[in-house]
OpenMM code with the backbone's topology and positions (N, CA, C; nanometers):
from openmm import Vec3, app, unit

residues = "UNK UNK UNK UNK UNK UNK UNK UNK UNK UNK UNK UNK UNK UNK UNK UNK UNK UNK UNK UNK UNK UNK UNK UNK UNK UNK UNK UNK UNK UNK UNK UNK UNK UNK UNK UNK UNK UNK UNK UNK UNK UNK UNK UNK UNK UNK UNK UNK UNK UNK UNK UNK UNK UNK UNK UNK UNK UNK UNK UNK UNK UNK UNK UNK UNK UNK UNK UNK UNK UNK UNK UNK UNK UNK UNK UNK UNK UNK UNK UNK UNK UNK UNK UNK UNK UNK UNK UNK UNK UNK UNK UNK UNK UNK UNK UNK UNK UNK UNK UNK UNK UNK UNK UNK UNK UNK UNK UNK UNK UNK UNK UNK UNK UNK UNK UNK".split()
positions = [
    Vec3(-10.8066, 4.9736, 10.0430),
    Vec3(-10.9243, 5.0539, 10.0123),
    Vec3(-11.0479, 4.9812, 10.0638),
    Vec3(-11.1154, 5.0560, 10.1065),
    Vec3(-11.2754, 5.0150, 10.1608),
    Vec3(-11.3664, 4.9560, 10.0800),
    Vec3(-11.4457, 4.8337, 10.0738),
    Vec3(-11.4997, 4.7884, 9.9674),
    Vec3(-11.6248, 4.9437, 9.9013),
    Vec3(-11.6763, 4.8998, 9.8401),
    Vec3(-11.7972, 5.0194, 9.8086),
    Vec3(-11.8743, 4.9991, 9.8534),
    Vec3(-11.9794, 5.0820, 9.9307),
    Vec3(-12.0961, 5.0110, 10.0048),
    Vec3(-12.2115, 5.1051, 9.8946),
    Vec3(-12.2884, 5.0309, 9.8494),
    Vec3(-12.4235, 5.0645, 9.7909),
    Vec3(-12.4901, 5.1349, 9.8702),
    Vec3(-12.5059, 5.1202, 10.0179),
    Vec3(-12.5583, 5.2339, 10.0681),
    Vec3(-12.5145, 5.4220, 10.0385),
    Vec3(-12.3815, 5.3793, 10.0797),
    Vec3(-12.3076, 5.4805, 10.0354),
    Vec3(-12.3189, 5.5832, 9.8816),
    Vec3(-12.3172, 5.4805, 9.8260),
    Vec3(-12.3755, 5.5022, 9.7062),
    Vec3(-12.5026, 5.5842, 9.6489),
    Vec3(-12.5460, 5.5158, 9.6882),
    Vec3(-12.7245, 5.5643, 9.6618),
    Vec3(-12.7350, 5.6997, 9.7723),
    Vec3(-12.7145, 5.6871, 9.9058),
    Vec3(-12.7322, 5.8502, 9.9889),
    Vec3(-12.6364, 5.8963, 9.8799),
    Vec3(-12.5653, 5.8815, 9.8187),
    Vec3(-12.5049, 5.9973, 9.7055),
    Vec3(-12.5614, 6.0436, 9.5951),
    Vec3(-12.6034, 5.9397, 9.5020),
    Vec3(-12.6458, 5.9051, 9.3844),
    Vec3(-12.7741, 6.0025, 9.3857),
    Vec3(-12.8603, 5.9839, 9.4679),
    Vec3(-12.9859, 6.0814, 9.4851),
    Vec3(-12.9696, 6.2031, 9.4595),
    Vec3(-12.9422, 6.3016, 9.5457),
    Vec3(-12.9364, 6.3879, 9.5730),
    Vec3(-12.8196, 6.4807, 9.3928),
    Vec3(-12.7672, 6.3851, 9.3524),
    Vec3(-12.6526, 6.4206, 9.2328),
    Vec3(-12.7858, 6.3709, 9.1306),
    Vec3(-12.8562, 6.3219, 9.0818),
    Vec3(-12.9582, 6.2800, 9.0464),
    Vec3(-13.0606, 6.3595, 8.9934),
    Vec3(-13.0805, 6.4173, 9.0791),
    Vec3(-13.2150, 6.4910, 9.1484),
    Vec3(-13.1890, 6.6327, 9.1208),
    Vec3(-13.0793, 6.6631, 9.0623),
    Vec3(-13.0139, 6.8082, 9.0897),
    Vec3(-12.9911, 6.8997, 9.1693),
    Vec3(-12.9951, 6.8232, 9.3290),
    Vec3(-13.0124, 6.9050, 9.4152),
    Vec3(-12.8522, 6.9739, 9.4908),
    Vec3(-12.7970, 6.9269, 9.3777),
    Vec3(-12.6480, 6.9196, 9.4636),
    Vec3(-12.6143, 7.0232, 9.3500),
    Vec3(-12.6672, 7.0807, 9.2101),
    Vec3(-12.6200, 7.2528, 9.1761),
    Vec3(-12.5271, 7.1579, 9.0516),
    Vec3(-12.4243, 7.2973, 9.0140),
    Vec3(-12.3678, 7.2253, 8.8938),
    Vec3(-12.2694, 7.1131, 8.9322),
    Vec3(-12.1767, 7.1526, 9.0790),
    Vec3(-12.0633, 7.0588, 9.1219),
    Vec3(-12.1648, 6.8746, 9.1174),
    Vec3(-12.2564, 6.9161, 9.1629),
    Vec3(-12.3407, 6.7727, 9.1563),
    Vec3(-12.3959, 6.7400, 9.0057),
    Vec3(-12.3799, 6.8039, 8.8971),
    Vec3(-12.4373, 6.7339, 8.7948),
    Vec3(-12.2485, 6.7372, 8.7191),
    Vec3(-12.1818, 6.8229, 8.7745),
    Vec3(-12.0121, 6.7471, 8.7039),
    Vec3(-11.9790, 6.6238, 8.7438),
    Vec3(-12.0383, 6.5535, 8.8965),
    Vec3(-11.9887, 6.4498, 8.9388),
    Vec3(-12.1212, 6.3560, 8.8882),
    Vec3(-12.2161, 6.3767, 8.8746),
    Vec3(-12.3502, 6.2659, 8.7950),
    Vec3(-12.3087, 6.2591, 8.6935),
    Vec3(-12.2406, 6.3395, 8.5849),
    Vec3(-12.2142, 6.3031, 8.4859),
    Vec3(-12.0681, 6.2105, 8.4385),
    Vec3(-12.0061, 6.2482, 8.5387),
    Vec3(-11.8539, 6.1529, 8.5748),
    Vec3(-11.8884, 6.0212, 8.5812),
    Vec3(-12.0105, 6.0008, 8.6685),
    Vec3(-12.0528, 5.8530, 8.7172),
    Vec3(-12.1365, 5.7538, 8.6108),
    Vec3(-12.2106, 5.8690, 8.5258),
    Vec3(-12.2814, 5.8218, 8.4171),
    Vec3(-12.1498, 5.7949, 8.3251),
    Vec3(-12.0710, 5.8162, 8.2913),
    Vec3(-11.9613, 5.8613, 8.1812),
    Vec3(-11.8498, 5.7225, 8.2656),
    Vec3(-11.8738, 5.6882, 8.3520),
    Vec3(-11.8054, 5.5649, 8.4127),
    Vec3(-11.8781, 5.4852, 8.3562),
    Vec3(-12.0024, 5.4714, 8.3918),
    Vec3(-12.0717, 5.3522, 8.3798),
    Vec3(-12.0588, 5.3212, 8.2108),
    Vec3(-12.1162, 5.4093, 8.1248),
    Vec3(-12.0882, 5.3964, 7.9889),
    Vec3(-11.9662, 5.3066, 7.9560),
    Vec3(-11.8180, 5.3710, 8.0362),
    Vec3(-11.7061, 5.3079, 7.9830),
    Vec3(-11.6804, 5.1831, 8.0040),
    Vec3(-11.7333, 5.1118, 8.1292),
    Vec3(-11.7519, 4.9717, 8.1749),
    Vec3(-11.8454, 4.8986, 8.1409),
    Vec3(-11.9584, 4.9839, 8.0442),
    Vec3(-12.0959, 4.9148, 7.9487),
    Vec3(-12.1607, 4.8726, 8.0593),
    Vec3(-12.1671, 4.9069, 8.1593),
    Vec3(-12.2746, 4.9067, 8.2584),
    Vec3(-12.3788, 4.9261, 8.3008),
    Vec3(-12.4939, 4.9154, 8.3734),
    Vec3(-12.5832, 4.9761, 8.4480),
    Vec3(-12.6710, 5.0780, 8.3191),
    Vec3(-12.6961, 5.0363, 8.1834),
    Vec3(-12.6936, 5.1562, 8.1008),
    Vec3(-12.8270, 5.1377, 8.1429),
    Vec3(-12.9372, 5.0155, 8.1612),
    Vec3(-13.1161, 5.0326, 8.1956),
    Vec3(-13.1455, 5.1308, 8.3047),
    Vec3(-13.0278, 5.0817, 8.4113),
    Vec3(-13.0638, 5.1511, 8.5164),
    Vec3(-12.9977, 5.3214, 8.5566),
    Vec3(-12.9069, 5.2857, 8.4812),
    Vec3(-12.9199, 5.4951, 8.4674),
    Vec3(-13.0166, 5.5450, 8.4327),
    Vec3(-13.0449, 5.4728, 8.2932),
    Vec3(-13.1681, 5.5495, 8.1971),
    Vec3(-13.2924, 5.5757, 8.3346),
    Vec3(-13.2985, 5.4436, 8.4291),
    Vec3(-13.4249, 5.4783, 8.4796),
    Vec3(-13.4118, 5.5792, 8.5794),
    Vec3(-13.2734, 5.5516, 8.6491),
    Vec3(-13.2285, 5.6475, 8.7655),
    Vec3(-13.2695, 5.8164, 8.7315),
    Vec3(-13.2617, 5.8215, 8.6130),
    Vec3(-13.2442, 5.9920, 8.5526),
    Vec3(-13.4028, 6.0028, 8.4681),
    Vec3(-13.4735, 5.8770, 8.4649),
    Vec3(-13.6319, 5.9366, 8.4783),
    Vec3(-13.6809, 5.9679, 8.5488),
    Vec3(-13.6403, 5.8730, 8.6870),
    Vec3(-13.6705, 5.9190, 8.8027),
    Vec3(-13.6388, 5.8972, 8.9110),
    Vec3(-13.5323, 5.9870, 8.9471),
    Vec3(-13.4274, 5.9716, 9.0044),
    Vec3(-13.4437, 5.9958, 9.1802),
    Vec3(-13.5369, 6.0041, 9.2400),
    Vec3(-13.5741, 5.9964, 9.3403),
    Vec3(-13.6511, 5.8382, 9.3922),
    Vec3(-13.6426, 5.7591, 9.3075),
    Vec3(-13.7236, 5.6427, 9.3386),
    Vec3(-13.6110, 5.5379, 9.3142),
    Vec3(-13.6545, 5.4798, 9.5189),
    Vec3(-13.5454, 5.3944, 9.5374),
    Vec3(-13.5186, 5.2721, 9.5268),
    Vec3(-13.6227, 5.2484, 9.4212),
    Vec3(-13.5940, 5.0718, 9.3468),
    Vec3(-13.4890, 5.1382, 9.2509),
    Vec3(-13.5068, 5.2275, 9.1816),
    Vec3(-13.4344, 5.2465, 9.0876),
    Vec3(-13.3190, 5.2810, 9.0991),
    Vec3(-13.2633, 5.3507, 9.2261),
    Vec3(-13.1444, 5.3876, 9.2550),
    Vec3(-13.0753, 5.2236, 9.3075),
    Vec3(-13.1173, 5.1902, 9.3943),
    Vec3(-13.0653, 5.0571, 9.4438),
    Vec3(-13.0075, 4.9907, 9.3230),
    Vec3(-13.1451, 4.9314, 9.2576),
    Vec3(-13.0598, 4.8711, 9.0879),
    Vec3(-12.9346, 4.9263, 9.0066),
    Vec3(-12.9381, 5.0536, 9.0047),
    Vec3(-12.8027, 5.1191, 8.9631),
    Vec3(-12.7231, 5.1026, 9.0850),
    Vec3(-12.6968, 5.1294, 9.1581),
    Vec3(-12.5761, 5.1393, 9.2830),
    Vec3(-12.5270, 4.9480, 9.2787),
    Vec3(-12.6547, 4.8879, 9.2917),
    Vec3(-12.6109, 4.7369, 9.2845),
    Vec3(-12.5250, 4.6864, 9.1419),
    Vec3(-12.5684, 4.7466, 9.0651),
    Vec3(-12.4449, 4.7232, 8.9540),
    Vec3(-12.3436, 4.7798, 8.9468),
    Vec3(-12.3068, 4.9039, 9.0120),
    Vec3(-12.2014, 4.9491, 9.0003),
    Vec3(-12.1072, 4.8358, 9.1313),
    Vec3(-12.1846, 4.8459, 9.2167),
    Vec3(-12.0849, 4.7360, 9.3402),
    Vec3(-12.0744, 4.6364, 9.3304),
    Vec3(-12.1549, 4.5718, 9.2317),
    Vec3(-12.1773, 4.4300, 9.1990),
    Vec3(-11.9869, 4.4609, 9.0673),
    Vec3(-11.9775, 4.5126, 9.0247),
    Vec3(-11.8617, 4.6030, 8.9059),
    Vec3(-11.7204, 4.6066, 9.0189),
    Vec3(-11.7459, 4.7099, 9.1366),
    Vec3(-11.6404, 4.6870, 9.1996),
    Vec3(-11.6099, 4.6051, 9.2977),
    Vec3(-11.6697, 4.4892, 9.2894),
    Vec3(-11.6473, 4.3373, 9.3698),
    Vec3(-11.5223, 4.2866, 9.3103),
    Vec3(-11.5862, 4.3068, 9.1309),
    Vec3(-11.4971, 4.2047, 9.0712),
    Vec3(-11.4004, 4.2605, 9.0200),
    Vec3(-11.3653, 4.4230, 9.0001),
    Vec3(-11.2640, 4.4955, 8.9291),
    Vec3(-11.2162, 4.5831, 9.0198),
    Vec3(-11.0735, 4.5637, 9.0764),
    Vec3(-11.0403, 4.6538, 9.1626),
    Vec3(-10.9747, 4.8226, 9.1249),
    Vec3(-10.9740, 4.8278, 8.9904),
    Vec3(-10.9342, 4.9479, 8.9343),
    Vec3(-11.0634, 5.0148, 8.9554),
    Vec3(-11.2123, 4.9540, 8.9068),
    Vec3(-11.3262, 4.9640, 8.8859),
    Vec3(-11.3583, 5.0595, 9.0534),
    Vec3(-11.3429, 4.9567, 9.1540),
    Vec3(-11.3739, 5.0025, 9.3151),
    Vec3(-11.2720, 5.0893, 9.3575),
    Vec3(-11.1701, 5.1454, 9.2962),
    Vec3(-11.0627, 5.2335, 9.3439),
    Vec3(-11.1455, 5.3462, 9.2650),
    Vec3(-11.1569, 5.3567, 9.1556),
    Vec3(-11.2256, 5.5108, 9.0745),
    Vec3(-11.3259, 5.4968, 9.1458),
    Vec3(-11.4421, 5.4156, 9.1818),
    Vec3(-11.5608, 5.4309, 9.2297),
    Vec3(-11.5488, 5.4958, 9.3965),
    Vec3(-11.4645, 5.4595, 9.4879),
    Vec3(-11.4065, 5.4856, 9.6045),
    Vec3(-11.3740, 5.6347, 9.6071),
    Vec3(-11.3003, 5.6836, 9.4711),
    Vec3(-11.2713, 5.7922, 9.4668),
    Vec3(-11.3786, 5.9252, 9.4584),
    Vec3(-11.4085, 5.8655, 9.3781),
    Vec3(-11.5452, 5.9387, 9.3146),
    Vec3(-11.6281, 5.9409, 9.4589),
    Vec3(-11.6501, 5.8432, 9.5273),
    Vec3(-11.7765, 5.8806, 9.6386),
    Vec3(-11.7130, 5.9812, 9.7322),
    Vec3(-11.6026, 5.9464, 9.7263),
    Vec3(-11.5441, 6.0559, 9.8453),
    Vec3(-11.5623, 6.1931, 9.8353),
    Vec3(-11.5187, 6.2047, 9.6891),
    Vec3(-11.5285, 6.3270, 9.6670),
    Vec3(-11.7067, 6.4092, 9.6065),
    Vec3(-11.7796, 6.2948, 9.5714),
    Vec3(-11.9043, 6.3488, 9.5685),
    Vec3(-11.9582, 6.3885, 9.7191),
    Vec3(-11.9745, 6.3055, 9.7918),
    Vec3(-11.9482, 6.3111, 9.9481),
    Vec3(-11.9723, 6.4232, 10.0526),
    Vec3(-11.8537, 6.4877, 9.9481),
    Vec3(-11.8092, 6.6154, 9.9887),
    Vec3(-11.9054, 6.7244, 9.9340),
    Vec3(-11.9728, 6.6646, 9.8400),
    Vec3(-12.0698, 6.7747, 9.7278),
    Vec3(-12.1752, 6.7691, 9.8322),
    Vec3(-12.2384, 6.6898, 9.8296),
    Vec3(-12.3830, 6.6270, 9.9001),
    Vec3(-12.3733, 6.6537, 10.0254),
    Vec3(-12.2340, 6.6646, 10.1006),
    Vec3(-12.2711, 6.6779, 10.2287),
    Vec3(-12.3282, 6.5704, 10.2683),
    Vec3(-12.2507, 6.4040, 10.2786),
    Vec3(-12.3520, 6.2786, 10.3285),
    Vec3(-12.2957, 6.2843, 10.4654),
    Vec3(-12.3548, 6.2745, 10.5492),
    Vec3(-12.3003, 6.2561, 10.6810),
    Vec3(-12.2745, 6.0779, 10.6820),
    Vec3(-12.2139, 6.0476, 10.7737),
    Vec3(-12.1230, 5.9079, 10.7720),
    Vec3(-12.1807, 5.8830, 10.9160),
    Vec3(-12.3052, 5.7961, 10.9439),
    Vec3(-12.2933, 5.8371, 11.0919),
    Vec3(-12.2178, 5.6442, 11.1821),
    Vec3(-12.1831, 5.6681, 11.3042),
    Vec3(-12.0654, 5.5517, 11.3129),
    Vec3(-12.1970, 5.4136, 11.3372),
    Vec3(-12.1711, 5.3510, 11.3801),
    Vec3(-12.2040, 5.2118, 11.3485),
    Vec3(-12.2836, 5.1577, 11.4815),
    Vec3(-12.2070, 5.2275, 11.6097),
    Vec3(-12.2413, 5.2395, 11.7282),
    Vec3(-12.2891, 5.3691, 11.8314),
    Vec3(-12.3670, 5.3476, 11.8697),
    Vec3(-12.4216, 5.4675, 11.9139),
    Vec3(-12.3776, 5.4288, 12.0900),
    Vec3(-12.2843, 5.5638, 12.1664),
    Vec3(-12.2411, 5.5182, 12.3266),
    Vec3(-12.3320, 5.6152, 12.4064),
    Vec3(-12.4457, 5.7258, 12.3714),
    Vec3(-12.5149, 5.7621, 12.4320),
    Vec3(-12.6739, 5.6786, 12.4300),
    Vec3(-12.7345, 5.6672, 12.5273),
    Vec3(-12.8700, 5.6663, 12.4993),
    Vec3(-12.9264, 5.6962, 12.3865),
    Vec3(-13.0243, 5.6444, 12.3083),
    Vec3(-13.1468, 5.6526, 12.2072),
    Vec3(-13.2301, 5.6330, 12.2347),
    Vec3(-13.3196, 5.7711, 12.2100),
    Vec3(-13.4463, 5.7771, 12.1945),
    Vec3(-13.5129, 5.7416, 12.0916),
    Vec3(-13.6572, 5.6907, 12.0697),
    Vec3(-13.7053, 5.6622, 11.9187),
    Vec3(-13.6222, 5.5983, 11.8570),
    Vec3(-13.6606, 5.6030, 11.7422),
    Vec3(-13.6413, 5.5009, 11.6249),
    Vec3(-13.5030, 5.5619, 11.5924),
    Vec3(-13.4260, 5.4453, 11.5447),
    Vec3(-13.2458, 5.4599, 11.4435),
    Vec3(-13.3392, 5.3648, 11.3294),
    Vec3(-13.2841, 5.4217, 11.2345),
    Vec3(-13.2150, 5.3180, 11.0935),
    Vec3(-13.0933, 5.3842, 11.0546),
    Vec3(-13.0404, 5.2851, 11.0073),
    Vec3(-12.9250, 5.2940, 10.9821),
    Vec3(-12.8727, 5.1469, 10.8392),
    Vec3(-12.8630, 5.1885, 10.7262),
    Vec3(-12.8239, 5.1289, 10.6858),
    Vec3(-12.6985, 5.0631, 10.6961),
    Vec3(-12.6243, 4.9633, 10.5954),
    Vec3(-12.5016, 4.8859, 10.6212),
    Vec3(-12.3948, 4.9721, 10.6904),
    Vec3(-12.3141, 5.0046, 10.7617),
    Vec3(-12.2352, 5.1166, 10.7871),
    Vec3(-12.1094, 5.1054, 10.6683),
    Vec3(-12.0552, 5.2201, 10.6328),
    Vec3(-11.9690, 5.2327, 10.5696),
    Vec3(-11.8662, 5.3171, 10.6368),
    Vec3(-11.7773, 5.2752, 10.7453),
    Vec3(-11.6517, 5.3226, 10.7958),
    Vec3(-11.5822, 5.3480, 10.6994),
    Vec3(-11.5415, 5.4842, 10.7364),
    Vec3(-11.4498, 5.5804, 10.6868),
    Vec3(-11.3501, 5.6164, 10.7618),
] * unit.nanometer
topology = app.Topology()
chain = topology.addChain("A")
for resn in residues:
    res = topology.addResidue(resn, chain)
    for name in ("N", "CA", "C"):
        topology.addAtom(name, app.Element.getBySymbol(name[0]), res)
Protein backbone atom coordinates (compact mmCIF):
# COMPACT_ATOMS: atom_id res chain seq x y z
CA UNK A 1 0.00 0.00 0.00
CA UNK A 2 1.05 3.60 -0.81
CA UNK A 3 2.15 5.58 2.16
CA UNK A 4 -0.63 8.52 2.74
CA UNK A 5 0.38 11.65 1.32
CA UNK A 6 -1.09 14.76 3.25
CA UNK A 7 -1.27 16.40 0.14
CA UNK A 8 -3.61 13.99 -0.95
CA UNK A 9 -5.35 14.42 1.90
CA UNK A 10 -6.10 17.89 2.31
CA UNK A 11 -7.08 18.35 -1.90
CA UNK A 12 -9.72 15.93 -0.30
CA UNK A 13 -10.41 17.04 3.08
CA UNK A 14 -11.48 20.59 1.68
CA UNK A 15 -13.77 20.30 -0.58
CA UNK A 16 -15.67 17.22 2.00
CA UNK A 17 -15.30 20.06 4.57
CA UNK A 18 -16.67 22.79 2.92
CA UNK A 19 -19.76 20.88 1.77
CA UNK A 20 -19.08 21.17 -1.55
CA UNK A 21 -18.99 17.58 -2.37
CA UNK A 22 -23.28 17.23 -1.43
CA UNK A 23 -24.38 14.48 0.95
CA UNK A 24 -21.84 11.56 -0.55
CA UNK A 25 -19.15 14.22 0.74
CA UNK A 26 -20.51 14.88 4.19
CA UNK A 27 -21.06 10.58 4.54
CA UNK A 28 -17.34 10.39 3.85
CA UNK A 29 -16.38 13.80 6.30
CA UNK A 30 -18.17 12.22 8.72
CA UNK A 31 -16.44 8.63 8.32
CA UNK A 32 -13.11 10.59 8.65
CA UNK A 33 -14.24 12.62 11.64
CA UNK A 34 -15.71 9.26 13.24
CA UNK A 35 -12.01 7.76 12.45
CA UNK A 36 -10.28 10.29 13.98
CA UNK A 37 -12.51 10.16 17.22
CA UNK A 38 -11.77 6.31 17.35
CA UNK A 39 -7.90 6.77 17.28
CA UNK A 40 -8.46 9.99 19.84
CA UNK A 41 -6.92 12.01 17.32
CA UNK A 42 -6.63 15.26 15.61
CA UNK A 43 -9.85 16.17 17.91
CA UNK A 44 -8.30 20.40 18.04
CA UNK A 45 -7.84 20.18 14.62
CA UNK A 46 -11.11 18.87 13.31
CA UNK A 47 -12.85 21.15 15.65
CA UNK A 48 -10.88 23.90 13.74
CA UNK A 49 -11.04 22.24 10.25
CA UNK A 50 -15.08 22.39 10.52
CA UNK A 51 -14.93 26.17 11.79
CA UNK A 52 -13.24 26.80 9.05
CA UNK A 53 -12.76 24.56 6.81
CA UNK A 54 -11.40 26.29 3.88
CA UNK A 55 -8.28 27.62 5.69
CA UNK A 56 -5.16 25.89 4.94
CA UNK A 57 -3.21 26.08 8.17
CA UNK A 58 -5.98 24.36 9.49
CA UNK A 59 -6.44 21.67 7.09
CA UNK A 60 -2.64 20.88 6.91
CA UNK A 61 -2.67 20.46 10.91
CA UNK A 62 -5.46 17.92 10.61
CA UNK A 63 -4.14 15.92 7.50
CA UNK A 64 -0.58 16.08 9.40
CA UNK A 65 -2.02 14.17 12.22
CA UNK A 66 -3.80 11.88 10.54
CA UNK A 67 -0.32 10.89 8.44
CA UNK A 68 1.71 11.56 11.20
CA UNK A 69 -1.20 8.27 12.68
CA UNK A 70 -0.57 6.33 9.51
CA UNK A 71 3.32 6.37 9.66
CA UNK A 72 3.08 4.58 12.77
CA UNK A 73 -0.16 2.28 12.44
CA UNK A 74 -0.47 0.31 9.45
CA UNK A 75 -4.14 -0.79 9.98
CA UNK A 76 -4.50 3.08 10.68
CA UNK A 77 -2.82 3.91 6.77
CA UNK A 78 -4.73 0.94 5.16
CA UNK A 79 -8.44 2.47 6.37
CA UNK A 80 -6.99 5.90 5.68
CA UNK A 81 -5.71 4.68 1.99
CA UNK A 82 -9.07 3.36 1.64
CA UNK A 83 -11.07 6.04 2.54
CA UNK A 84 -9.03 8.57 0.18
CA UNK A 85 -9.61 6.50 -2.67
CA UNK A 86 -12.84 6.32 -2.39
CA UNK A 87 -13.48 10.00 -1.29
CA UNK A 88 -11.36 10.72 -4.41
CA UNK A 89 -13.86 9.50 -6.31
CA UNK A 90 -16.48 11.97 -4.53
CA UNK A 91 -14.36 15.15 -5.07
CA UNK A 92 -13.26 14.32 -8.30
CA UNK A 93 -9.27 15.02 -7.23
CA UNK A 94 -7.41 14.77 -10.27
CA UNK A 95 -3.92 12.92 -9.60
CA UNK A 96 -1.78 14.83 -11.92
CA UNK A 97 1.77 12.61 -12.73
CA UNK A 98 4.94 13.86 -11.33
CA UNK A 99 6.49 14.54 -14.76
CA UNK A 100 5.35 16.59 -17.30
CA UNK A 101 6.85 15.13 -21.32
CA UNK A 102 5.20 18.05 -23.15
CA UNK A 103 6.37 21.60 -22.97
CA UNK A 104 5.13 24.12 -20.09
CA UNK A 105 3.98 27.15 -20.29
CA UNK A 106 3.70 29.46 -17.09
CA UNK A 107 3.74 28.52 -13.81
CA UNK A 108 3.23 24.42 -12.38
CA UNK A 109 2.83 23.78 -8.67
CA UNK A 110 2.51 20.79 -7.84
CA UNK A 111 2.57 19.48 -4.55
CA UNK A 112 4.40 16.11 -3.14
CA UNK A 113 3.14 13.69 -5.92
CA UNK A 114 1.08 10.92 -4.79
CA UNK A 115 1.34 7.98 -7.49
CA UNK A 116 -1.45 6.00 -7.92
Amino acid sequence: MEPVSGAALAATVVPLATGAAGEPGAAAWAALAEFAARHDVAGRELDAVEDLPGDPARVAAFTEVLTALADRDPQAAAWLGTWLAEADRIVDVPHLPQTATDPVHGSVTQPDADPR
